[in-house]
FISETOR-901290 format. One line per field, with one value per residue: residue number from 1; residue in three letters; x, z, y of N, C-alpha, C in turn. Coordinates in nm, 4 decimals. Layout:
% FISETOR-901290
k c(NUM / ...)
r c(ala / ...)
n.u c(X / ...)
n.w c(Z / ...)
n.v c(Y / ...)
ca.u c(X / ...)
ca.w c(Z / ...)
ca.v c(Y / ...)
c.u c(X / ...)
c.w c(Z / ...)
c.v c(Y / ...)
END
This chain:
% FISETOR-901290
k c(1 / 2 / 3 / 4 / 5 / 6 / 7 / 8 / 9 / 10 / 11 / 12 / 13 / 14 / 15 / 16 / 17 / 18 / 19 / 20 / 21 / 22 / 23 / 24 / 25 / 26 / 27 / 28 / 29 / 30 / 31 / 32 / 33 / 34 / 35 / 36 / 37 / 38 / 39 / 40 / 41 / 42 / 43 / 44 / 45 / 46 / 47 / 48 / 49 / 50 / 51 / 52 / 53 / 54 / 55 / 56 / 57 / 58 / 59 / 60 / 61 / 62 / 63 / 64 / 65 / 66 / 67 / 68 / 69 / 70 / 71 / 72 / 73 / 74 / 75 / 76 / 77 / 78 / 79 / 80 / 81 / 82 / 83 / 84 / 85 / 86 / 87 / 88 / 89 / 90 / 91 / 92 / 93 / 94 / 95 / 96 / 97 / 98 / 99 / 100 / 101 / 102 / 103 / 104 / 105 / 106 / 107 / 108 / 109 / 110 / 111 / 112 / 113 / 114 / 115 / 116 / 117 / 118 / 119 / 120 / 121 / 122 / 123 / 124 / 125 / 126 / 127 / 128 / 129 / 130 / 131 / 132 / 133 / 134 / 135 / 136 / 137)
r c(unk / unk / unk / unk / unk / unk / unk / unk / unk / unk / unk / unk / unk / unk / unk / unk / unk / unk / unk / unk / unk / unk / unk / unk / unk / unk / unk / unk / unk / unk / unk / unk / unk / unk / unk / unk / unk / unk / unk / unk / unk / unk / unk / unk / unk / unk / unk / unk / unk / unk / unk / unk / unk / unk / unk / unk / unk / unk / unk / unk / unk / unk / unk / unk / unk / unk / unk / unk / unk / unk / unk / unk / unk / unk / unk / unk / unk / unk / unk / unk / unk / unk / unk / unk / unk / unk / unk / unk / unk / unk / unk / unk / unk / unk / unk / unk / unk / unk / unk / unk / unk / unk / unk / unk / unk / unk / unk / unk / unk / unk / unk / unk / unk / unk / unk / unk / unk / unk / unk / unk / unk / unk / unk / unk / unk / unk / unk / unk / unk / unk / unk / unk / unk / unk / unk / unk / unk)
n.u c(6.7647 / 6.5278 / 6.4319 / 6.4185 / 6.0590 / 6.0771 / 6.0809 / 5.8534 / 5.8180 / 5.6961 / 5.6600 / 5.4165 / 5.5059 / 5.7698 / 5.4699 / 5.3778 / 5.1765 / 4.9508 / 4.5960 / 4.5204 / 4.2689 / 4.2871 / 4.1976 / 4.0513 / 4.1919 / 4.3672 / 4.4895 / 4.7331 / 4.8717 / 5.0640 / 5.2626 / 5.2918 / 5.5809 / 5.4769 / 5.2039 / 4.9868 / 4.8235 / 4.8627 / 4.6998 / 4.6531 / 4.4165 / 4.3299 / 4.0950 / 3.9101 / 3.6531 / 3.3980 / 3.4393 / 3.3119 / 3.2560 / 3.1304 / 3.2079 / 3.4455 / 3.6350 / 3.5718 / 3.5310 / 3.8512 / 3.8916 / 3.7121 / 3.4888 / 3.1928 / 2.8481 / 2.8882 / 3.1444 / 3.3790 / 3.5173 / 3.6238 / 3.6468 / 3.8589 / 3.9328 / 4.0455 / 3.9293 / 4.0494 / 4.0416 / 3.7703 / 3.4315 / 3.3044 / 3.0536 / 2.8673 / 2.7074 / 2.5245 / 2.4824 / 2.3044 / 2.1000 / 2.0568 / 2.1031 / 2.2850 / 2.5569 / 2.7866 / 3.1000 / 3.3473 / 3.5794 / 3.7919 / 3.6577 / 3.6695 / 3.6480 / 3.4673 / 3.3666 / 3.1326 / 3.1920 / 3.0143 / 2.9589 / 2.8885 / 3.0447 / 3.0594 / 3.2439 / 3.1286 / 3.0413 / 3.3357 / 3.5476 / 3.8317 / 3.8550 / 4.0383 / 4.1647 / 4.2671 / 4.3896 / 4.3408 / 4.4317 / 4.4448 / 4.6938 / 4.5953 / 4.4916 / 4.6610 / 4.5690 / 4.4086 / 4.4414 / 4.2201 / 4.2510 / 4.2939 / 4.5448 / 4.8137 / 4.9610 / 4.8471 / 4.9088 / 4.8604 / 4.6410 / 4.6553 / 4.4910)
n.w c(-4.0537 / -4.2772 / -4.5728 / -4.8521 / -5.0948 / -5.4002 / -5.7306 / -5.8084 / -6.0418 / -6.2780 / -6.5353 / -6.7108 / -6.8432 / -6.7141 / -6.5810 / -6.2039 / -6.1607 / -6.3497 / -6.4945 / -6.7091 / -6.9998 / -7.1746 / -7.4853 / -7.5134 / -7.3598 / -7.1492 / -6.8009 / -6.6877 / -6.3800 / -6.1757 / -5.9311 / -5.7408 / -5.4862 / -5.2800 / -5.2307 / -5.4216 / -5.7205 / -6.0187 / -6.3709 / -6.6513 / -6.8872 / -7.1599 / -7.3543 / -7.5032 / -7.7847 / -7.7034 / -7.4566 / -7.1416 / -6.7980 / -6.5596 / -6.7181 / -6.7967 / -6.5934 / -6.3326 / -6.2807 / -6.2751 / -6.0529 / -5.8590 / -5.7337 / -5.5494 / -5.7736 / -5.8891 / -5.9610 / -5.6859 / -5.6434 / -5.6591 / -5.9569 / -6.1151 / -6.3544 / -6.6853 / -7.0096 / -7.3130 / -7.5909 / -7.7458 / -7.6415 / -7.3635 / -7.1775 / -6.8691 / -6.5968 / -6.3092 / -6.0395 / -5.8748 / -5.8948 / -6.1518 / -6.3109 / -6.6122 / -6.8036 / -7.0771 / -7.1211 / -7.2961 / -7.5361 / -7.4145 / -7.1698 / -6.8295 / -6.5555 / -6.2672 / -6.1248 / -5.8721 / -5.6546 / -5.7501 / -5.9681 / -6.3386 / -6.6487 / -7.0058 / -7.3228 / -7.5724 / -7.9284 / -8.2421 / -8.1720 / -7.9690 / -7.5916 / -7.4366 / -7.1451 / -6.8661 / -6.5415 / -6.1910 / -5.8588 / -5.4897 / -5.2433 / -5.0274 / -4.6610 / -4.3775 / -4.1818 / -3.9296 / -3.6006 / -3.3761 / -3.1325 / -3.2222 / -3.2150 / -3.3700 / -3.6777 / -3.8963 / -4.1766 / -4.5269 / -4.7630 / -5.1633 / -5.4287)
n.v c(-1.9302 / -1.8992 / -2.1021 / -1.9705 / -1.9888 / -2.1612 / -2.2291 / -2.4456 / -2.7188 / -2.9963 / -3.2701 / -3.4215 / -3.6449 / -3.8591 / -4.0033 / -4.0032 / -4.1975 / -4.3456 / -4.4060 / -4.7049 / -4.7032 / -4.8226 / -4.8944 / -4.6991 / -4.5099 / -4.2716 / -4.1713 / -3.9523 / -3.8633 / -3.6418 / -3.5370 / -3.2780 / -3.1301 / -2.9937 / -3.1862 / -3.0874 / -3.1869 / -3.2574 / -3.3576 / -3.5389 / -3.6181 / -3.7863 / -3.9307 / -4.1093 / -4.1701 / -4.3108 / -4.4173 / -4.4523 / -4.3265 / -4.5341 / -4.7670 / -4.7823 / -4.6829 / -4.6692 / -5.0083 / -5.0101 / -4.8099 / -4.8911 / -4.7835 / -4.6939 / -4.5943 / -4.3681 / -4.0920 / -4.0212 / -3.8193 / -3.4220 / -3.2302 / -2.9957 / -2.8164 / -2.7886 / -2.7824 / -2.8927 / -3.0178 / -3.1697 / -3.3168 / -3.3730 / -3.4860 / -3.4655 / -3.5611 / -3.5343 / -3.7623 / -3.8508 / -3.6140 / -3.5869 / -3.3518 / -3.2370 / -3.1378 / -3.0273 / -3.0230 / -2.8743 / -2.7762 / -2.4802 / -2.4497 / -2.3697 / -2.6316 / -2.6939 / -2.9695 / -3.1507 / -3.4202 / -3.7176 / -3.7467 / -3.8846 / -3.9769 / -3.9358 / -3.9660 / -3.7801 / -3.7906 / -3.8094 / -3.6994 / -3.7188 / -3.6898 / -3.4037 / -3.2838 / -3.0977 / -3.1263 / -3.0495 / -3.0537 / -2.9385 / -2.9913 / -3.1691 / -3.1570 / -3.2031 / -3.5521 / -3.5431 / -3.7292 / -3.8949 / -3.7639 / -3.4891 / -3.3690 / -3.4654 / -3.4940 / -3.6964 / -3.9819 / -3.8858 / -3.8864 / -3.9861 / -3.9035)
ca.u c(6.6982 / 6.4113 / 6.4866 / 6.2774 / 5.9957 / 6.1147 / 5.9624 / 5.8292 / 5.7799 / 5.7002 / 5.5979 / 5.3480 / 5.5909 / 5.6627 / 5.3469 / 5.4020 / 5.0939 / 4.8398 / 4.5421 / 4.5232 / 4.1379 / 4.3372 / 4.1494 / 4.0079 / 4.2403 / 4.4283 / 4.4840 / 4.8325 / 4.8736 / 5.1732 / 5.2252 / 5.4016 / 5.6239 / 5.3545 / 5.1305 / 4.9227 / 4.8234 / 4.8250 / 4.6145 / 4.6231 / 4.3016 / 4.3085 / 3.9519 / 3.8520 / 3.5279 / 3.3175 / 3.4681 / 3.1900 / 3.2946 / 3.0957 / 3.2412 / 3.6246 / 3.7424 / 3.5272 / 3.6853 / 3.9819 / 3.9037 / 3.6354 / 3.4373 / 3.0382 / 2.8054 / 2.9284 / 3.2761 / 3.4001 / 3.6559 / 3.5485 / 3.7378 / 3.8856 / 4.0170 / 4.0144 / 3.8976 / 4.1758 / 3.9566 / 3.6391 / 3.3380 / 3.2520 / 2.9276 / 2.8880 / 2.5869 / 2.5000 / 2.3963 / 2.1560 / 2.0128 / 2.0596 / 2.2353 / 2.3908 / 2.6239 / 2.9044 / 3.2699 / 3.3963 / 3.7449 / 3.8082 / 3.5443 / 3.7072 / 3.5281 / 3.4569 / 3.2647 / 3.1304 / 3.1950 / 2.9056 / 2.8888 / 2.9600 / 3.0486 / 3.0847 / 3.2642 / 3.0326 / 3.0817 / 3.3760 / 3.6850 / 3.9046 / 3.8603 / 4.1729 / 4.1769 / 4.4220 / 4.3202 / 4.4134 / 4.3971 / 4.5363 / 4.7098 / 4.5484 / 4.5688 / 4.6991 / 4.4612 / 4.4970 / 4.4316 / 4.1141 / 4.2209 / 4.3104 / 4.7089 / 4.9488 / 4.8956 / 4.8923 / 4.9265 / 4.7843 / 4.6075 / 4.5882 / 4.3979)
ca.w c(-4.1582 / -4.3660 / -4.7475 / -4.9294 / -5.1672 / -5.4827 / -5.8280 / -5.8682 / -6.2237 / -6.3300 / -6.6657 / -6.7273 / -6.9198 / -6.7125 / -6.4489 / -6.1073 / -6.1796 / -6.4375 / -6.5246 / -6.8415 / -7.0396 / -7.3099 / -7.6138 / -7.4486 / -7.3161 / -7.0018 / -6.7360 / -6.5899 / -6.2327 / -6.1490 / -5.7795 / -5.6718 / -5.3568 / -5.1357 / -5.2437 / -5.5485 / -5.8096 / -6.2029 / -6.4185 / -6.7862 / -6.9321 / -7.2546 / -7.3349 / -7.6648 / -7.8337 / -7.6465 / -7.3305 / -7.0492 / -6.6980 / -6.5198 / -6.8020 / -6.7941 / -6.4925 / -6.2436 / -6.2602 / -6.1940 / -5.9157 / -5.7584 / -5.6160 / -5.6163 / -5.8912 / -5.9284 / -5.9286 / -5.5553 / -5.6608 / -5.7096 / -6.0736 / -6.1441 / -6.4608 / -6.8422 / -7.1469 / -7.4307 / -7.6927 / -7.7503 / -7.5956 / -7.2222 / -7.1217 / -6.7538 / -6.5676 / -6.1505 / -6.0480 / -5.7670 / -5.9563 / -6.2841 / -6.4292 / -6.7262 / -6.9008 / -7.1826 / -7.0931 / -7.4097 / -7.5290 / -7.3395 / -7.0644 / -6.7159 / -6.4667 / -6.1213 / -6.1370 / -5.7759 / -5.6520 / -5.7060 / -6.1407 / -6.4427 / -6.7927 / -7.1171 / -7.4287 / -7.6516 / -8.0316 / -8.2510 / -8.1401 / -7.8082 / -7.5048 / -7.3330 / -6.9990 / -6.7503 / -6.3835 / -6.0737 / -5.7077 / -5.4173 / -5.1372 / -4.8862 / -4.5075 / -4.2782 / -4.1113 / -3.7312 / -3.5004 / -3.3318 / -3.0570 / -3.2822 / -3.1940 / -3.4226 / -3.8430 / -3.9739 / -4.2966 / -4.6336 / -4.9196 / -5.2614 / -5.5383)
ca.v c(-1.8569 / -1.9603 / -2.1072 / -1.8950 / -2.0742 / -2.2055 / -2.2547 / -2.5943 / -2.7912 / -3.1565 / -3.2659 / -3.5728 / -3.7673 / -3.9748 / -3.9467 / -4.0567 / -4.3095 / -4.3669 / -4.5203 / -4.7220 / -4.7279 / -4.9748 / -4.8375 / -4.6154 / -4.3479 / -4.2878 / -4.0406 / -3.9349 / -3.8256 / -3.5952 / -3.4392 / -3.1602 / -3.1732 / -3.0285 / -3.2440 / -3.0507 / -3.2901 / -3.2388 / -3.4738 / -3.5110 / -3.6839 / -3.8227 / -4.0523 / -4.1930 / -4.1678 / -4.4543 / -4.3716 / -4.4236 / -4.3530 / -4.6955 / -4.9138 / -4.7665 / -4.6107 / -4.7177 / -5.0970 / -4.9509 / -4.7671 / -5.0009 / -4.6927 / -4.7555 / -4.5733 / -4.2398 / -4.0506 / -3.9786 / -3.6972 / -3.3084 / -3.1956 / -2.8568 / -2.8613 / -2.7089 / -2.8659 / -2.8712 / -3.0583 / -3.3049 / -3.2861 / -3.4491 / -3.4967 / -3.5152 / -3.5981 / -3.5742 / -3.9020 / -3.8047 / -3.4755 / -3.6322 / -3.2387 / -3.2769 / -3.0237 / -3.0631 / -2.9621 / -2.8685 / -2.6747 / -2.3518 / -2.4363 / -2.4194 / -2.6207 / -2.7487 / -3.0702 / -3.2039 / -3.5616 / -3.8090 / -3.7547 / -3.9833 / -3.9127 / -3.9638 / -3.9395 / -3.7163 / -3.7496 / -3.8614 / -3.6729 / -3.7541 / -3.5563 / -3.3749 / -3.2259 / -3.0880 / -3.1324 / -3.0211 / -3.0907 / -2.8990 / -3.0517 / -3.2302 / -3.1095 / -3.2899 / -3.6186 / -3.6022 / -3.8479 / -3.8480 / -3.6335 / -3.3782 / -3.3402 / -3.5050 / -3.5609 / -3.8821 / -4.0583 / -3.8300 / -4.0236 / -3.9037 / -3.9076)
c.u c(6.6238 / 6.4517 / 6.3640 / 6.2135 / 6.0687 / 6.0138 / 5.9748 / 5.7961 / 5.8142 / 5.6505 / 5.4915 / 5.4310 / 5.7518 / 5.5789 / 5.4234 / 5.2972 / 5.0402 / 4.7086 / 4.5160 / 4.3783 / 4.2127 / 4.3079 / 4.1183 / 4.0002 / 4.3290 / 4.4210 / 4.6435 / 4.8631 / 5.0448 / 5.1476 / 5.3554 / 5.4438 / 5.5335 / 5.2685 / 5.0202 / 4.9419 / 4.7523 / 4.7784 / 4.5790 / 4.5636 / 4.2928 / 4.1808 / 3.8869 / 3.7069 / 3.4733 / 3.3540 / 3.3594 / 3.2820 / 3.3098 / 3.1735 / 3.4136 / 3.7209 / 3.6641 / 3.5537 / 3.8046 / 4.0036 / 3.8108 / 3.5061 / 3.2632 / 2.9965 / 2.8375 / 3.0874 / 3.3160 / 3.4884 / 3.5836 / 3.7007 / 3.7538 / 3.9710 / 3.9853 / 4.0343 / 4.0025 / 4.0623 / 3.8617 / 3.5157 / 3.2919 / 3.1206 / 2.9344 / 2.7469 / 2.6371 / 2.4201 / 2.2737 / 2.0680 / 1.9433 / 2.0665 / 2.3324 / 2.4375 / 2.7454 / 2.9628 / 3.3036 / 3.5286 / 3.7160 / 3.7303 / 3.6407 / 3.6031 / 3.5876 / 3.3138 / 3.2735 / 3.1738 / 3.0373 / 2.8092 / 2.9765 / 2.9628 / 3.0685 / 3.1264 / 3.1864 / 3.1007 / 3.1977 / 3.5472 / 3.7164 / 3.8601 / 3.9883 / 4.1644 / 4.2764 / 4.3101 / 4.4171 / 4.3316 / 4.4909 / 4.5575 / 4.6330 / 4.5641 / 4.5699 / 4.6278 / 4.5507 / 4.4287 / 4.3043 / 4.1199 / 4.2439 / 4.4711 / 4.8621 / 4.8822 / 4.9429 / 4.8566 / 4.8201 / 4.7515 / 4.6239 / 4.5411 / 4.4405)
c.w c(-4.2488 / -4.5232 / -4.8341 / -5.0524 / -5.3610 / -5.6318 / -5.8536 / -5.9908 / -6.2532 / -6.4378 / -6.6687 / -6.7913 / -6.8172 / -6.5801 / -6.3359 / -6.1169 / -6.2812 / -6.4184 / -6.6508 / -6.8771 / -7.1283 / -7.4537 / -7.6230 / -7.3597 / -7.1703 / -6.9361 / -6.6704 / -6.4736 / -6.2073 / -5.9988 / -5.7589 / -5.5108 / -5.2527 / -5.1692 / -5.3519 / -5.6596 / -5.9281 / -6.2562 / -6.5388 / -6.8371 / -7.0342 / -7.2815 / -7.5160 / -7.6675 / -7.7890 / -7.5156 / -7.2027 / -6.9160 / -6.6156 / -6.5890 / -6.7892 / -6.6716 / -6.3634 / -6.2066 / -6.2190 / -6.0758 / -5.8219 / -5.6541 / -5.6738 / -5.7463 / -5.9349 / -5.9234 / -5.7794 / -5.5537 / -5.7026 / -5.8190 / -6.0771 / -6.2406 / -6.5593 / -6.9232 / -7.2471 / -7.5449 / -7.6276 / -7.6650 / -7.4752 / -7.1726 / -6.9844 / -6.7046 / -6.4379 / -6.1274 / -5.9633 / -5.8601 / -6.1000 / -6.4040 / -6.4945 / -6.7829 / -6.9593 / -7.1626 / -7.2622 / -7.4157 / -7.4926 / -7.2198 / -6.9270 / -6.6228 / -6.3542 / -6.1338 / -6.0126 / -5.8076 / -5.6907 / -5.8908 / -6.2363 / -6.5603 / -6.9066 / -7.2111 / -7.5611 / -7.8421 / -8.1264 / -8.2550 / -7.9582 / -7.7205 / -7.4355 / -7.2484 / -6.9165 / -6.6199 / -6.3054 / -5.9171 / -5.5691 / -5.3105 / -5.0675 / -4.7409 / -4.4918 / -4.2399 / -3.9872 / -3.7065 / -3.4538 / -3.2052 / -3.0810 / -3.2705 / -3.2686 / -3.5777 / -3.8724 / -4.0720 / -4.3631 / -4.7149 / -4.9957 / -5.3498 / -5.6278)
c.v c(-1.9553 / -2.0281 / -2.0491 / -1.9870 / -2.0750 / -2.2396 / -2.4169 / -2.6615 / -2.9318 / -3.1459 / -3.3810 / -3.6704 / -3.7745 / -3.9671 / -4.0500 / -4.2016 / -4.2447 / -4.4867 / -4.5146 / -4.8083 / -4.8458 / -4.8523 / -4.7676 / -4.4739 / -4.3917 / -4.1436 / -4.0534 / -3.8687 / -3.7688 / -3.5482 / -3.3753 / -3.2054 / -3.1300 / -3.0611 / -3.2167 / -3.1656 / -3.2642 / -3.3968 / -3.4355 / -3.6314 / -3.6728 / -3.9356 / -4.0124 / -4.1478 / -4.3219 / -4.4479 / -4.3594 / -4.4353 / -4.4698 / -4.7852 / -4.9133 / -4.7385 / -4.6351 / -4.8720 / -5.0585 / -4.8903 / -4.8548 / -4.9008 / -4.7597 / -4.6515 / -4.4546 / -4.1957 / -3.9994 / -3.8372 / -3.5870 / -3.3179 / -3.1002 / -2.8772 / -2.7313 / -2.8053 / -2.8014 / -2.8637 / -3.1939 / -3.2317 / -3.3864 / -3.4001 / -3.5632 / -3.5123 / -3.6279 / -3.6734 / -3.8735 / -3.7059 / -3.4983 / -3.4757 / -3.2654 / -3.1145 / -3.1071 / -3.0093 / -2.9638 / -2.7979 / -2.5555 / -2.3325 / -2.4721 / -2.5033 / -2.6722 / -2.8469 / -3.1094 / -3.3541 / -3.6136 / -3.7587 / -3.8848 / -3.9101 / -3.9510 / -3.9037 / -3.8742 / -3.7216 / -3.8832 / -3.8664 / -3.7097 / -3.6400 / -3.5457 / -3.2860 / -3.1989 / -3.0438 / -3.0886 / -3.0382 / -3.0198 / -2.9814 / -3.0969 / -3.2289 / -3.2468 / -3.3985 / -3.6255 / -3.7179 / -3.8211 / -3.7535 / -3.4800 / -3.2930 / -3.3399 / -3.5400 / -3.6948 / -3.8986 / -3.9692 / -3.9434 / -3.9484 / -3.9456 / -4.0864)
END
């Protein structure tokens, strides 16, 4: 017999990882057991994507990750690097930001965000048979 599904709950304190802006803010990374991943984004006033969080991750000129989130507080200015579309995430704005934008800190209050990410299937093999090794975020 089956174990029927269960309610799951983590908190951010303390995240499974982080990354730390310094002065600048951080982000905490939680994951659920099948793999869903919470993300609480705190970022300072001066806060530029290229200058803070891109060191850290090492990716080239844009963000590689799509976002689904909600704005708490502050104001984020995001910008598509190819298209060069800009809009402001602000408090109560759900969104879905593609991969391949940057952003910025708008103003002179913090921005706070809660993210999310669903699981990640499986990676097979190249003949398409057996899963191997997940990444995440």
């Amino acid at each position: 017999m089956t174990k029927p599904p269960s309610i799951q709950k983590r908190r951010f304190d303390p995240p499974d990882q982080a990354l730390d802006f310094k002065a600048h803010g951080k982000i905490s990374i939680i994951q659920l057991p099948d793999g869903t991943t919470g993300m609480h984004a705190i970022l300072r006033p001066g806060w530029i994507w290229t200058e803070h969080e891109k060191p850290l991750l090492g990716h080239p000129d844009s963000c590689p990750m799509r976002h689904v989130g909600y704005s708490i507080r502050g104001d984020l200015v995001v910008r598509m690097v190819e298209s060069g579309e800009e809009t402001h995430i602000r408090p109560g704005d759900f969104f879905d930001t593609p991969a391949g934008h940057d952003g910025h800190v708008a103003g002179a209050e913090p921005v706070e965000l809660v993210l999310f990410a669903p699981p990640e299937p499986p990676l097979r093999n190249p003949a398409g048979t057996q899963p191997a090794s997940q990444h995440t975020p």
